[in-house]
N, C-alpha and C positions, 0 to 999 in steps of 0.2 A: 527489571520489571517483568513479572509473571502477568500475562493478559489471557483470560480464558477466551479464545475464537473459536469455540466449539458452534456460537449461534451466530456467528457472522455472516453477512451476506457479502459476498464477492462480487465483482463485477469489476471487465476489462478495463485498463486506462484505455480514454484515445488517444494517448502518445504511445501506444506499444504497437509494435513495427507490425508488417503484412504477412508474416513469417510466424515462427511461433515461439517465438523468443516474447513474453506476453507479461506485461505486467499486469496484478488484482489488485485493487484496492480495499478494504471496508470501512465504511462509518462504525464508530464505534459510540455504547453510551460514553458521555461523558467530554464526546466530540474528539477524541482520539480518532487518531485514523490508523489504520494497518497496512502495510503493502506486504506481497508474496512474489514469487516466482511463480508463474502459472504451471511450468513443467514439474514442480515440485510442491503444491499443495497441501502437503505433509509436514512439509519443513518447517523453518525456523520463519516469524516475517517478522521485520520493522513493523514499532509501533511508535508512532508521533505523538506529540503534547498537542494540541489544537495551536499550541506558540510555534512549535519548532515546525509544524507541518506547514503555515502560511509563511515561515522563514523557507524553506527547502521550495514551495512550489514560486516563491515568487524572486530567488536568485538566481535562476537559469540554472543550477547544477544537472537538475535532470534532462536539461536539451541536451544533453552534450552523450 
């Protein structure tokens, strides 16, 4: 899936550590959501279905 993020608004998770190892998020239309790497901004990000992203935040995969 090609996602245009060129007008995305980013903003920190509050699960990303004190350090700078930093997760982004964005809302996306269509209620996707994107995640980045914050040190690499440029790159490549995960983009969710609005299904697969309420699957992913509410398994605990990401605490870990």
């Amino acid at each position: 899936m090609n996602t245009d993020l060129s007008e995305a608004v980013w903003f920190k998770s509050s699960r990303s550590g004190p350090n700078q190892d930093c997760v982004e998020v964005a809302h996306l239309d269509g209620g996707n959501v994107a995640v980045r790497d914050s040190k690499n901004p440029t790159g490549d990000a995960l983009v969710f279905t609005p299904r697969d992203w309420d699957v992913f935040i509410t398994s605990g995969i990401w605490k870990h």
